[in-house]
FIFI-761346 format. One record per atom (N, C-alpha, C): residue number from 1; residue in three letters; y, x, z. Coordinates in steps of 0.001 Angstrom, whole numbers. Last residue first. Layout:
NODE:NUM:Ala:Y:X:Z;
...
This chain:
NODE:222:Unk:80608:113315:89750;
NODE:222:Unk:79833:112179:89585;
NODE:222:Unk:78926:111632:88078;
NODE:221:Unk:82550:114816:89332;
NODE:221:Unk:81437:115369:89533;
NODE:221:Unk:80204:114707:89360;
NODE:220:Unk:85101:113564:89904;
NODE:220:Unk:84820:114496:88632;
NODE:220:Unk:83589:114619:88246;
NODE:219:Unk:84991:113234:92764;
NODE:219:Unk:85163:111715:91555;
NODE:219:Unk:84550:112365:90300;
NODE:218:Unk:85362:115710:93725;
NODE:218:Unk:84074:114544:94274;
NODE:218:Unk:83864:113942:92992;
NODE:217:Unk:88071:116183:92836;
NODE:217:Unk:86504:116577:92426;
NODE:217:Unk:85370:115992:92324;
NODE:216:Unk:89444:113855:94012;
NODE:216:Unk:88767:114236:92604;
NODE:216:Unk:88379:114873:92187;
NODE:215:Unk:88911:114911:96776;
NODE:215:Unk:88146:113388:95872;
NODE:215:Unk:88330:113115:94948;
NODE:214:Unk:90236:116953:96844;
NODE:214:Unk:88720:116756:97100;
NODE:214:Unk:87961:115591:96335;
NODE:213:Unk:92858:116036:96436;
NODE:213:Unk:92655:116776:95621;
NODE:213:Unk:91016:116765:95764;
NODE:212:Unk:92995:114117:98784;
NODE:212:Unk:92567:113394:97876;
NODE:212:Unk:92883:114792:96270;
NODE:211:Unk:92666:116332:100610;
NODE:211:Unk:91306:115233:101017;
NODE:211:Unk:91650:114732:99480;
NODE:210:Unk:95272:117683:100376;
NODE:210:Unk:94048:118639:100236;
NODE:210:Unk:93057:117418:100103;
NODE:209:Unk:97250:115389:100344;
NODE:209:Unk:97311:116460:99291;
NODE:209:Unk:95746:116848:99596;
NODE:208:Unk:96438:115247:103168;
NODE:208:Unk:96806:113836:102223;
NODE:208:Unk:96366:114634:101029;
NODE:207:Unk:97423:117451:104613;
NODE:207:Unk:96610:117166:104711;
NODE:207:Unk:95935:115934:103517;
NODE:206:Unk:100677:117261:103571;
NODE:206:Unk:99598:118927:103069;
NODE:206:Unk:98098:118399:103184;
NODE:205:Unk:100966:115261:105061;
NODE:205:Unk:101176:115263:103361;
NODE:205:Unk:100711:116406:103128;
NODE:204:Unk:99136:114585:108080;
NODE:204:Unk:100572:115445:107451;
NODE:204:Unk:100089:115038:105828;
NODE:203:Unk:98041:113399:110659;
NODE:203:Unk:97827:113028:109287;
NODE:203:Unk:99096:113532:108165;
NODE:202:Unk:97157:115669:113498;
NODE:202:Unk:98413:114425:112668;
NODE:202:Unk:97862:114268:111435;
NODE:201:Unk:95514:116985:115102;
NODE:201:Unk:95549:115757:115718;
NODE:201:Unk:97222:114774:114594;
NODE:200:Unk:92902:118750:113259;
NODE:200:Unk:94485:118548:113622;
NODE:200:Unk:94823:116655:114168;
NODE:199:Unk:90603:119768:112644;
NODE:199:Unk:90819:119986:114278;
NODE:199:Unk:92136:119624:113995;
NODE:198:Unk:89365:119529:110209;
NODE:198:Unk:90190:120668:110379;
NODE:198:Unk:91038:120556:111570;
NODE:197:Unk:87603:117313:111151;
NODE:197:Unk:86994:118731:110309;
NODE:197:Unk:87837:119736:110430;
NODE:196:Unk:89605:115321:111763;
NODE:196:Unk:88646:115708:112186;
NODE:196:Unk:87964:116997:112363;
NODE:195:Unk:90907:114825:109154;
NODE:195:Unk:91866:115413:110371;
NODE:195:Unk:90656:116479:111271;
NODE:194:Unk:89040:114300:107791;
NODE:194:Unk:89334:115204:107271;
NODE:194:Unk:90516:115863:108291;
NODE:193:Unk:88220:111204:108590;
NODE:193:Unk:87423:112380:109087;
NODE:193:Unk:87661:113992:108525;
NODE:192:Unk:90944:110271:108206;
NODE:192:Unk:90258:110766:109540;
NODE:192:Unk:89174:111635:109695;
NODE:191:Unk:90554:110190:105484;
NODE:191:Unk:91424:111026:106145;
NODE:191:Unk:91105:111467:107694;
NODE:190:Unk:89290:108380:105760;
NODE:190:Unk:88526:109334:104969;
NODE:190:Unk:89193:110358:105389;
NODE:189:Unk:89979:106253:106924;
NODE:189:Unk:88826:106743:107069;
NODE:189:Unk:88399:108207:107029;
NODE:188:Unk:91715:105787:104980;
NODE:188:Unk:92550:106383:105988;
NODE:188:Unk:91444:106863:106751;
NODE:187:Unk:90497:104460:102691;
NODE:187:Unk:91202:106082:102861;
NODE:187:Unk:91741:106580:104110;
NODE:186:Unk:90317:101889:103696;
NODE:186:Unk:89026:103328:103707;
NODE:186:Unk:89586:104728:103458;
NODE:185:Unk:93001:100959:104101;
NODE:185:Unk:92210:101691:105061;
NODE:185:Unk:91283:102385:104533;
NODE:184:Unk:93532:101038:101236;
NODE:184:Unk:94283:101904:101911;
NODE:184:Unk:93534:102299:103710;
NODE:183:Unk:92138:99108:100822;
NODE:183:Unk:91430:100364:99788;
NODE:183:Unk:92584:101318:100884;
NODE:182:Unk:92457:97017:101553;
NODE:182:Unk:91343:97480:101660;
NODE:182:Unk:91115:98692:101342;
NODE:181:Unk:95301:96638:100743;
NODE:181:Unk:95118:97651:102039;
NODE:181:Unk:93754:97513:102255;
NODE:180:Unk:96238:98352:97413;
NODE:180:Unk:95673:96988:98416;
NODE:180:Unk:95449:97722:99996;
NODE:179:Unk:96926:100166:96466;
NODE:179:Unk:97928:99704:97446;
NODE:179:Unk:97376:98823:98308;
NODE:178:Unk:95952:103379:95783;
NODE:178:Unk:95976:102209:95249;
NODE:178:Unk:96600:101488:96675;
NODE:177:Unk:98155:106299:96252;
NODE:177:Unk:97018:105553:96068;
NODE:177:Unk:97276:104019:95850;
NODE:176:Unk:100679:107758:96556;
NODE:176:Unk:99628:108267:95782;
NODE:176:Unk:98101:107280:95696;
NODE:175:Unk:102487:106381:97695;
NODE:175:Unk:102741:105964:96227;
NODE:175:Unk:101652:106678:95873;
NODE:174:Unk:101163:105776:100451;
NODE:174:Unk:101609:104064:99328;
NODE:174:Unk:101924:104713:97978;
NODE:173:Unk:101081:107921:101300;
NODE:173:Unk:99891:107295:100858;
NODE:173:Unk:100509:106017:99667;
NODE:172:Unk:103664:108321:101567;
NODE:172:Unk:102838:109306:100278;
NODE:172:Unk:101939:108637:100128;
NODE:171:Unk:104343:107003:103843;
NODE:171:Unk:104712:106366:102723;
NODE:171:Unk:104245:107237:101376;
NODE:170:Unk:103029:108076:105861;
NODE:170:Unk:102500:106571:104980;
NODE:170:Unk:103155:106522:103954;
NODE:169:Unk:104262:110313:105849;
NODE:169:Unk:103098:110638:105694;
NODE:169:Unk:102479:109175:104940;
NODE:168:Unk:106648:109638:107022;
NODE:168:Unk:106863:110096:105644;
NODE:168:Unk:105620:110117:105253;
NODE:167:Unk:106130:108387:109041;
NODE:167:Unk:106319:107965:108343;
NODE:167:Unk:106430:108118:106997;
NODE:166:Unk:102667:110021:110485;
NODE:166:Unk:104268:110142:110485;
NODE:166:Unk:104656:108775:109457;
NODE:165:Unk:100313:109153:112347;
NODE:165:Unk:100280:109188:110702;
NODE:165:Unk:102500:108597:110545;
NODE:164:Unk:98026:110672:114947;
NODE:164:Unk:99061:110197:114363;
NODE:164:Unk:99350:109963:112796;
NODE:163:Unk:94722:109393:115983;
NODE:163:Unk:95478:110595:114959;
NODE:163:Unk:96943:109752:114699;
NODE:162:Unk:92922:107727:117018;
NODE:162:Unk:93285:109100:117218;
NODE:162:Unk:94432:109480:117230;
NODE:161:Unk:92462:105036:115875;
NODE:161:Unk:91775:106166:115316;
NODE:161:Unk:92003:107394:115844;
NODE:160:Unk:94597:103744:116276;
NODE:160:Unk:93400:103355:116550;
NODE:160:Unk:92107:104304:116572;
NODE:159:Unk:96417:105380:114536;
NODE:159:Unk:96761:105288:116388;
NODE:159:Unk:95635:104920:116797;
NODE:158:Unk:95893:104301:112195;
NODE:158:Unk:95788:106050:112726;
NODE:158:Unk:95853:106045:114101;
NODE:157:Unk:96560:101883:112466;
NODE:157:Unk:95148:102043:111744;
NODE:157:Unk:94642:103766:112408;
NODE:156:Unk:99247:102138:112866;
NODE:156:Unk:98564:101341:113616;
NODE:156:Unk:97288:101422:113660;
NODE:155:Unk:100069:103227:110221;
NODE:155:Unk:100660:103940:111181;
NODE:155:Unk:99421:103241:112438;
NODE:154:Unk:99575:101195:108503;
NODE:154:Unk:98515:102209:108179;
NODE:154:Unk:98650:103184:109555;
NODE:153:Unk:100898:99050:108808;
NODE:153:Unk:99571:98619:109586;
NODE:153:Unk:98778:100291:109439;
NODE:152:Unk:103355:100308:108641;
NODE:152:Unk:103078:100103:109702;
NODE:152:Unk:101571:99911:110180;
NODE:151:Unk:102960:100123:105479;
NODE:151:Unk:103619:101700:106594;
NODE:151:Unk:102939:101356:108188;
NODE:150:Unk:102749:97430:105093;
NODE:150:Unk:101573:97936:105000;
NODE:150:Unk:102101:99726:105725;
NODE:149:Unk:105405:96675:105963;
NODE:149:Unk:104270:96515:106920;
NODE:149:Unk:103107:96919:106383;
NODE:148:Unk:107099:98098:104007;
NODE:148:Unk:107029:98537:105558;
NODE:148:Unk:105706:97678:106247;
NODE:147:Unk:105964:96838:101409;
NODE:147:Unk:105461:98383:101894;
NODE:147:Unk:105945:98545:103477;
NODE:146:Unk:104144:93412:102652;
NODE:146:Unk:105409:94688:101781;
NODE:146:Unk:105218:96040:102092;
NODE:145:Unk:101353:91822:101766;
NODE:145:Unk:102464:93091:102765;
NODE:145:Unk:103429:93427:101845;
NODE:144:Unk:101025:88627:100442;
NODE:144:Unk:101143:89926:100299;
NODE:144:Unk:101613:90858:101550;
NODE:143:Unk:100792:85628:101931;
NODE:143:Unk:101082:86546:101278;
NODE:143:Unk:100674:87840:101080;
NODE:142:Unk:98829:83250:100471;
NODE:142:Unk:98670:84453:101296;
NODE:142:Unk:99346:85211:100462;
NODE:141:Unk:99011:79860:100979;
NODE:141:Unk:99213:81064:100210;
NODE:141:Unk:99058:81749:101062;
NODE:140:Unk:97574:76699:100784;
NODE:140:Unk:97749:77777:101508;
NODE:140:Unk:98258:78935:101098;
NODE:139:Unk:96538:73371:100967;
NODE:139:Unk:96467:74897:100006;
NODE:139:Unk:97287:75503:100834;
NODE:138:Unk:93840:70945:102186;
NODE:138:Unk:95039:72171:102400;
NODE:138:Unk:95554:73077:101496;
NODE:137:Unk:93123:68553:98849;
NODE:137:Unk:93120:69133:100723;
NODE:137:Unk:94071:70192:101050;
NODE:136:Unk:93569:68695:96273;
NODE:136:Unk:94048:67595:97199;
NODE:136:Unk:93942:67786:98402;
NODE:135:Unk:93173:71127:94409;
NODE:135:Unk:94969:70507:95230;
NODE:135:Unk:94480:69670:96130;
NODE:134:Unk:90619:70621:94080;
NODE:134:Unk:91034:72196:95102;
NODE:134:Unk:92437:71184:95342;
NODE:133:Unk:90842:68344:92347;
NODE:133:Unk:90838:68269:93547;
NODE:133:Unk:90505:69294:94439;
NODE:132:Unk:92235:69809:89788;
NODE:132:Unk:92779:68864:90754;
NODE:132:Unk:92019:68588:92284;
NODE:131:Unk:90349:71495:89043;
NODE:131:Unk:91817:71930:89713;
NODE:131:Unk:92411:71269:90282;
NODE:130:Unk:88314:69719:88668;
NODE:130:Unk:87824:70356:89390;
NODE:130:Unk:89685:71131:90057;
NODE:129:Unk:89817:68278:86266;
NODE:129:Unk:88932:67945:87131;
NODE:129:Unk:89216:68446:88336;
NODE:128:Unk:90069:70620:84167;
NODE:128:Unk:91445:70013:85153;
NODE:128:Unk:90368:69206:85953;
NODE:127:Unk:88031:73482:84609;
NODE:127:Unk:87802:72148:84889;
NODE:127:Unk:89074:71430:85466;
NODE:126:Unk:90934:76459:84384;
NODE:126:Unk:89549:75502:84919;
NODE:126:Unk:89778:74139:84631;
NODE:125:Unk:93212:78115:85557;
NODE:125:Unk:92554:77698:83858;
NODE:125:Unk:90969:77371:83859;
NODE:124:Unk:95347:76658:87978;
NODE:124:Unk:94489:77369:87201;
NODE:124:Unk:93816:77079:86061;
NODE:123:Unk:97845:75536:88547;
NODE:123:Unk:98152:76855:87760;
NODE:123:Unk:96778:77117:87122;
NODE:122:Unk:96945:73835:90314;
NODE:122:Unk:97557:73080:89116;
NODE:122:Unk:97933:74312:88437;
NODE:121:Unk:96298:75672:92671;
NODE:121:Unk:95104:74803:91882;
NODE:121:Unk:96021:74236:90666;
NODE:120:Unk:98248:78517:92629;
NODE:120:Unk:98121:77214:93097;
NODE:120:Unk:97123:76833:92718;
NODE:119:Unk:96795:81779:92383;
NODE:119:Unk:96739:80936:92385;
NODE:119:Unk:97337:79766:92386;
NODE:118:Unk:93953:82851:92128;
NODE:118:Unk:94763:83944:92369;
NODE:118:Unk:96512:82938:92053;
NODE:117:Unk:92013:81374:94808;
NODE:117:Unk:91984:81709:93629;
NODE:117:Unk:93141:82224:93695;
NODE:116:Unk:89120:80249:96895;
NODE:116:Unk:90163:80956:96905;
NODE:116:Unk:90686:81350:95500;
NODE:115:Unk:88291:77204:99163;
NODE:115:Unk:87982:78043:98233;
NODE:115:Unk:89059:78969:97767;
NODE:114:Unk:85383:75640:101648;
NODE:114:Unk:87101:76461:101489;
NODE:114:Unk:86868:77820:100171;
NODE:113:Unk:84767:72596:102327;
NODE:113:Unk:84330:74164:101004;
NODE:113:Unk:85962:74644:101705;
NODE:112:Unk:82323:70770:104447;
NODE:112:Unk:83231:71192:104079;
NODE:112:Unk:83725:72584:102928;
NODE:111:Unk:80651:67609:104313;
NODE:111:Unk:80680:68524:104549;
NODE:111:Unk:82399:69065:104129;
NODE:110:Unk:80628:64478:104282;
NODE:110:Unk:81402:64771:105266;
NODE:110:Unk:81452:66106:105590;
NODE:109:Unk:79347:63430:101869;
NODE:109:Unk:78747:63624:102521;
NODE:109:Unk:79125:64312:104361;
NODE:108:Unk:81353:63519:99553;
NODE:108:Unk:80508:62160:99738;
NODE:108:Unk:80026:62341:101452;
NODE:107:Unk:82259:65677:99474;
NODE:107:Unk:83193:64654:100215;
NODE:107:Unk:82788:63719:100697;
NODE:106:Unk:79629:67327:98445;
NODE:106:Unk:80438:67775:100382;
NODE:106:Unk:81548:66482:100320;
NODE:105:Unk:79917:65934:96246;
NODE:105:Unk:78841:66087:97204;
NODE:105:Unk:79284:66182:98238;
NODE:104:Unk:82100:66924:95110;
NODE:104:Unk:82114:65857:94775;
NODE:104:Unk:80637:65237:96348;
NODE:103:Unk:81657:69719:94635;
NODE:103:Unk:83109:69252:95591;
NODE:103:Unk:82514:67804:95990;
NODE:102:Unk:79652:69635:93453;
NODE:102:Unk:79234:70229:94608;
NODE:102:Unk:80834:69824:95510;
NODE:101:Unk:80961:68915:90634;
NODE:101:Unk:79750:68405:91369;
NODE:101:Unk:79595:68526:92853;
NODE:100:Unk:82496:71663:90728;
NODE:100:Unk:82695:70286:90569;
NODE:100:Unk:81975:69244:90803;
NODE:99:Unk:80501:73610:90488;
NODE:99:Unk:81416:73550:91345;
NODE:99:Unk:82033:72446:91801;
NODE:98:Unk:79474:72684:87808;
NODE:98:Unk:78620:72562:89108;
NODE:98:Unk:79438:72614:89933;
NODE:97:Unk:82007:73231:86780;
NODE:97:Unk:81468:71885:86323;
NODE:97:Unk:80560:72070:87517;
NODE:96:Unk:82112:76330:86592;
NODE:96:Unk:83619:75024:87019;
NODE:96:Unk:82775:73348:87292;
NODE:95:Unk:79835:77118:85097;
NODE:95:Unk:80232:77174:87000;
NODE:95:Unk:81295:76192:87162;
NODE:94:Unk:80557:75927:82886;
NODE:94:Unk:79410:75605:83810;
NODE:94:Unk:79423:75890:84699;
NODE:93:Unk:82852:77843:82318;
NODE:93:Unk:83138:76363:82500;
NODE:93:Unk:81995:74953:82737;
NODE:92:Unk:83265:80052:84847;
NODE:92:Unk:83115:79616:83308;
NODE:92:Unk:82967:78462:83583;
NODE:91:Unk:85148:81868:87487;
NODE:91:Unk:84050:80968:86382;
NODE:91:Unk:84134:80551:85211;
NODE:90:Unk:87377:82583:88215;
NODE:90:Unk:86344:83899:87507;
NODE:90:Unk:85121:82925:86526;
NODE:89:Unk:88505:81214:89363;
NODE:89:Unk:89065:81732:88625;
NODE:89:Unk:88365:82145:87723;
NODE:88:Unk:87802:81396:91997;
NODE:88:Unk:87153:80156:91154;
NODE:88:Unk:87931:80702:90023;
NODE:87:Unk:87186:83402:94389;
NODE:87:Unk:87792:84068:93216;
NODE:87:Unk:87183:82665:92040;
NODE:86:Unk:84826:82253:96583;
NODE:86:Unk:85800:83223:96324;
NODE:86:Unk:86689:83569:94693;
NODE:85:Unk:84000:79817:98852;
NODE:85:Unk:84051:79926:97289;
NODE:85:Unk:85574:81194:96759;
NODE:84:Unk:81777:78405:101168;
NODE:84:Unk:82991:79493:101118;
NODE:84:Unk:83191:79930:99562;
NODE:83:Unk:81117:75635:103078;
NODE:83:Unk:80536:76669:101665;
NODE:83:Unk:81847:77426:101701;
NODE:82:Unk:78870:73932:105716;
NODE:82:Unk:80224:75123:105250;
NODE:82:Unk:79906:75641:103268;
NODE:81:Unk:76673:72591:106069;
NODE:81:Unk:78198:72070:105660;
NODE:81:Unk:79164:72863:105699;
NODE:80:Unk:74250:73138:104131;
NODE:80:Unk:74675:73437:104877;
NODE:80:Unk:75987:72905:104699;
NODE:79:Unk:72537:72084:101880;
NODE:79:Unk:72491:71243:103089;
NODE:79:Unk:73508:71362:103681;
NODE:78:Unk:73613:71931:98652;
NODE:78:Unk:73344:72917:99354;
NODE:78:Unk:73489:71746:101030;
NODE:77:Unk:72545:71932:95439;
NODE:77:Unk:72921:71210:96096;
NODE:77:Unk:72899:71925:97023;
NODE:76:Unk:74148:74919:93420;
NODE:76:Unk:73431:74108:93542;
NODE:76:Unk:73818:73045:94836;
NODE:75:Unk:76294:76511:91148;
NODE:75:Unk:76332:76009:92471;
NODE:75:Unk:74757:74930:92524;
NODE:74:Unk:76623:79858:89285;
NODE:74:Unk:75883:78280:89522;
NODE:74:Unk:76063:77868:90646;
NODE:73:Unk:77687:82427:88042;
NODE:73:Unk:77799:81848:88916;
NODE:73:Unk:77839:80491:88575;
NODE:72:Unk:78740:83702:85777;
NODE:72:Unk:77203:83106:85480;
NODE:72:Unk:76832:82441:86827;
NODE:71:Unk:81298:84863:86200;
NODE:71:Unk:80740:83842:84941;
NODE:71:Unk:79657:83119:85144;
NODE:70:Unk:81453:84717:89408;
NODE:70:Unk:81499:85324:88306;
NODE:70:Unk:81075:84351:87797;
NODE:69:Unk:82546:84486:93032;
NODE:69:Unk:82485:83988:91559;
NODE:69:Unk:82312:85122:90554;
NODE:68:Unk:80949:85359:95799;
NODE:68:Unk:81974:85535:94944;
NODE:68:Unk:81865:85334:93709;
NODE:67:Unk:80862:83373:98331;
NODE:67:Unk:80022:83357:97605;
NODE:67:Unk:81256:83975:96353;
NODE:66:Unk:79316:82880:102203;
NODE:66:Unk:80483:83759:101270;
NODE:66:Unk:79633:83923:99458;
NODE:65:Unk:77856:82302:104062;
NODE:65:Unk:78176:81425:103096;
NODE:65:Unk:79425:81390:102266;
NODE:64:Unk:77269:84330:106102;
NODE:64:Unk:76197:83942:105167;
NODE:64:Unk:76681:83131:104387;
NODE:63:Unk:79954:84937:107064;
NODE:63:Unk:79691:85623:105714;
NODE:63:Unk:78779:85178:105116;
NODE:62:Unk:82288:83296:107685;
NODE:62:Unk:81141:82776:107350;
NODE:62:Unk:80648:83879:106598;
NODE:61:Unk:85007:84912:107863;
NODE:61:Unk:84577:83524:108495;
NODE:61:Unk:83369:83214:108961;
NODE:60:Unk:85154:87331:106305;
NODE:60:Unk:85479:87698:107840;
NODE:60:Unk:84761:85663:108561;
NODE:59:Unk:85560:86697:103711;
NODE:59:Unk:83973:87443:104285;
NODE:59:Unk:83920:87264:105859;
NODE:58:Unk:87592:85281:103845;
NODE:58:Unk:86624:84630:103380;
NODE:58:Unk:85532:85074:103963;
NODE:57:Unk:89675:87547:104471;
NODE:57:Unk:89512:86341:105146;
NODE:57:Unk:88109:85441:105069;
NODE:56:Unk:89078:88948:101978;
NODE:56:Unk:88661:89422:103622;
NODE:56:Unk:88238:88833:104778;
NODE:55:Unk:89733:87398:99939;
NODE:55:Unk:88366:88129:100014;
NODE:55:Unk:87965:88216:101971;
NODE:54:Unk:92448:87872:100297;
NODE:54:Unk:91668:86806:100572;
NODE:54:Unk:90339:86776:100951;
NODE:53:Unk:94110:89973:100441;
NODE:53:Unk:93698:89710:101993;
NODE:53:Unk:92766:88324:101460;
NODE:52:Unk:96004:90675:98109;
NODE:52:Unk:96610:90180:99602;
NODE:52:Unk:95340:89655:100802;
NODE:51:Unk:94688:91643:96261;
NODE:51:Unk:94938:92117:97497;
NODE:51:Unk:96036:91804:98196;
NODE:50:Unk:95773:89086:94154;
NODE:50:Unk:95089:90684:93988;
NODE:50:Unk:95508:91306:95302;
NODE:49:Unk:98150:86924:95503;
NODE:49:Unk:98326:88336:93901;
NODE:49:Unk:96648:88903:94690;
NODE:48:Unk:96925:83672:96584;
NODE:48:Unk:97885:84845:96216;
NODE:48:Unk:97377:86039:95394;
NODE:47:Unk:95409:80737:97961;
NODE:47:Unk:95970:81519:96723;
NODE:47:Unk:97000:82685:96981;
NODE:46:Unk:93058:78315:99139;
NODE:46:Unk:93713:79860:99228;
NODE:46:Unk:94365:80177:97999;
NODE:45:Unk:92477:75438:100305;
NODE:45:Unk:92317:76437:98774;
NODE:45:Unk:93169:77286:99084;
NODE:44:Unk:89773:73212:102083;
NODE:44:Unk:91527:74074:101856;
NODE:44:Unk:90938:74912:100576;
NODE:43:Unk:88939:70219:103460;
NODE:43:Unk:88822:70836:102255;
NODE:43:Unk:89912:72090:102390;
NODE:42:Unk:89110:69014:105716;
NODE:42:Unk:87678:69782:104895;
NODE:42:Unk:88046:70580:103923;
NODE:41:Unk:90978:69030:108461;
NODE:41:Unk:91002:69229:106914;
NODE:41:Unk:89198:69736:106369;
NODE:40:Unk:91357:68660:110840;
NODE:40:Unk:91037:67611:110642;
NODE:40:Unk:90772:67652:108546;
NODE:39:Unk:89427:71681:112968;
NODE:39:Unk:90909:71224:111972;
NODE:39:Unk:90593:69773:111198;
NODE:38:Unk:87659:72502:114275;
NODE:38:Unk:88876:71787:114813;
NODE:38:Unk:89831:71264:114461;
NODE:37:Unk:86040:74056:113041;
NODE:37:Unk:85739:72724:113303;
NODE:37:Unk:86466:71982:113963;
NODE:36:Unk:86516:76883:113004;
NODE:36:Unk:85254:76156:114249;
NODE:36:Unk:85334:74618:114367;
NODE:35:Unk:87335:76837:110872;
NODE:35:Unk:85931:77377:110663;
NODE:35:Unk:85276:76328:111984;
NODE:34:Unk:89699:75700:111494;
NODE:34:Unk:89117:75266:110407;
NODE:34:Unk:87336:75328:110567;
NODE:33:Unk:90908:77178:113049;
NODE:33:Unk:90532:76399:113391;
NODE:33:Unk:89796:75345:112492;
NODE:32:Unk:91151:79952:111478;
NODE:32:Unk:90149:79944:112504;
NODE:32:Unk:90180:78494:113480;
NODE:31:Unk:92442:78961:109695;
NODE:31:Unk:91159:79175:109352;
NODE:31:Unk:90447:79253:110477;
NODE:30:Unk:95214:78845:111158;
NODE:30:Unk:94555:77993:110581;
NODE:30:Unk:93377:77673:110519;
NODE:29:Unk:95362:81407:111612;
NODE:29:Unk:94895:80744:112887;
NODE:29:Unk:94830:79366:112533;
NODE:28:Unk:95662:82346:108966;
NODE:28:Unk:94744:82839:110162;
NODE:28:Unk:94464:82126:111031;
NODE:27:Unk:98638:81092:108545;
NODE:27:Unk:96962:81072:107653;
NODE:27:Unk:95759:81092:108656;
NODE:26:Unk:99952:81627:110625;
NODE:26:Unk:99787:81048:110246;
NODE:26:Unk:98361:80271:109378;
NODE:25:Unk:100348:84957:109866;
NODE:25:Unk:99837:84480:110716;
NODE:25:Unk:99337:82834:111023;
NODE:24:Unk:100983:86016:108070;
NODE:24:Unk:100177:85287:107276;
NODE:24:Unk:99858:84589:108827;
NODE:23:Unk:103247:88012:106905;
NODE:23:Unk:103623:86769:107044;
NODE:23:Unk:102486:85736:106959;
NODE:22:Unk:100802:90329:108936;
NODE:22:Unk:102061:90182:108198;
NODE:22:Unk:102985:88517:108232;
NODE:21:Unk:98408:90657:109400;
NODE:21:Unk:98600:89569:109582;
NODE:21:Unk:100030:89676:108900;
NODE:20:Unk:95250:92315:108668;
NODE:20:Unk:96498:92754:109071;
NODE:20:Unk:97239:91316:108861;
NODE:19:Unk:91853:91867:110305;
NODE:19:Unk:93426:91217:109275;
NODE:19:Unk:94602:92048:109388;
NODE:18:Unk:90400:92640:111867;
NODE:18:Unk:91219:93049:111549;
NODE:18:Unk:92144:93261:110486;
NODE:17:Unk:89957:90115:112814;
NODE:17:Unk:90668:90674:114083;
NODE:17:Unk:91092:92208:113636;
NODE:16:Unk:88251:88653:110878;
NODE:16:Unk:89150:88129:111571;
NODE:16:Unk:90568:89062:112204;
NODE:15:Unk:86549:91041:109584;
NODE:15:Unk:86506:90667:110370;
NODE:15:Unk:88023:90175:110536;
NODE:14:Unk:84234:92536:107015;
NODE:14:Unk:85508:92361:107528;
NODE:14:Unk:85678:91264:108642;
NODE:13:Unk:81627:95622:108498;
NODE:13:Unk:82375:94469:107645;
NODE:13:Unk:83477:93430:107895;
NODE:12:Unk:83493:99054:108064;
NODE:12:Unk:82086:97547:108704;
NODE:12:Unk:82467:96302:108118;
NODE:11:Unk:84963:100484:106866;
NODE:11:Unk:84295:100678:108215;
NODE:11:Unk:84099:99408:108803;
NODE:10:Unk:83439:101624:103492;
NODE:10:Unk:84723:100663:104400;
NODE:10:Unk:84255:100590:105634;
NODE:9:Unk:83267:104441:101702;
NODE:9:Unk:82640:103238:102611;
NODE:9:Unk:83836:102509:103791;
NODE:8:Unk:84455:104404:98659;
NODE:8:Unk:84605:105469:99903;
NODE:8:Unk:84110:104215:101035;
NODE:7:Unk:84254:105626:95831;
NODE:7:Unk:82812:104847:96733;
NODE:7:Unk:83082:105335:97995;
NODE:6:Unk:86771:105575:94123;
NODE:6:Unk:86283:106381:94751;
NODE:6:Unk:85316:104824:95202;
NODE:5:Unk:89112:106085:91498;
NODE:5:Unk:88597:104884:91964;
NODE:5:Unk:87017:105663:92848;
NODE:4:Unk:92307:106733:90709;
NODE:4:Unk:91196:107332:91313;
NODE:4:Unk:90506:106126:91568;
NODE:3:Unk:95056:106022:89348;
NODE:3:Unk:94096:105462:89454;
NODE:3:Unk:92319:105719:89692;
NODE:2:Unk:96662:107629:91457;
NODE:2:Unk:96846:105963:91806;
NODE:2:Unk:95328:105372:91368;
NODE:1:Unk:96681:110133:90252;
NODE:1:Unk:95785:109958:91390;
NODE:1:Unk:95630:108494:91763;
């Protein structure tokens, strides 16, 4: 069931406030002095594993100037003085090179990039160029949750929502599904509206069991 991969809609888009914050607090209130221009840094670079929260952070800032890397991803000149650069990892080595350019622009010019990779900058497999100067402004890690605070944020997520979600109950979610906690809230969504439907005010492991036996049907069917 871990590797179910479902179209389960996320409940809006991401936002600052609902970060789960773990050991990241720090970060957070970084960025959010960053964004509004209070921080004396232009430049920062994000790094940690595959769902720890970068993406989120990124979308949650600036979304009009959220930009997620792939191969064929180009940078052009751009007026605006924010740029937001997700997953540099992912480029090729013409995106690395415009990217590179476009660092080179916003310093000339007093704008600012905040960018994210999976990561330090001297670890990645890019433009050494371009890896070097992601290092030279803020870097930053993000950690990960551990399973008690992702238990907790999911316990916290259900309380928001209504519905209780026991302990034993989070911790089925953590081993029957995927872990990131993007993917662990929309399920909890999903669950909610399956508490919902069958009028029970707890999130039990019989209940867990019946919604994600559903969603592989659902999944099957497709």
């Amino acid at each position: 069931m871990r590797q179910l991969i479902l179209d389960i809609a996320p409940g809006g888009p991401p936002r600052l406030e609902d970060f789960v914050t773990g050991r990241n607090a720090e970060v957070v209130e970084t960025l959010r002095q960053w964004v509004g221009g209070k921080s004396p840094e232009r430049f920062v670079y994000l790094w940690g594993e595959p769902g720890a929260g970068k993406s989120h952070l990124l979308k949650a800032l600036v979304p009009s100037r959220y930009v997620a890397c792939q191969p064929d991803t180009r940078f052009a000149s751009d007026p605006h003085p924010l740029l937001l650069v997700d997953d540099v990892d992912r480029l090729s080595p013409e995106g690395a090179v415009s990217l590179f350019h476009r660092y080179n622009e916003r310093r000339d010019e007093g704008k600012r990039l905040l960018a994210s990779g999976p990561c330090p900058p001297g670890q990645l497999s890019l433009l050494p160029d371009l890896a070097t100067r992601l290092g030279w402004g803020l870097v930053l890690r993000v950690h990960s949750l551990d399973d008690q605070e992702k238990m907790a944020a999911l316990q916290a997520r259900a309380a928001q929502m209504g519905v209780s979600l026991p302990q034993e109950a989070a911790r089925y979610i953590l081993t029957h599904w995927t872990r990131d906690t993007a993917s662990l809230f929309a399920l909890m969504q999903e669950l909610n509206r399956w508490s919902l439907s069958t009028h029970r005010a707890s999130i039990t492991i019989p209940l867990i069991r019946d919604a994600l036996a559903s969603l592989q049907t659902r999944f099957s069917e497709m």
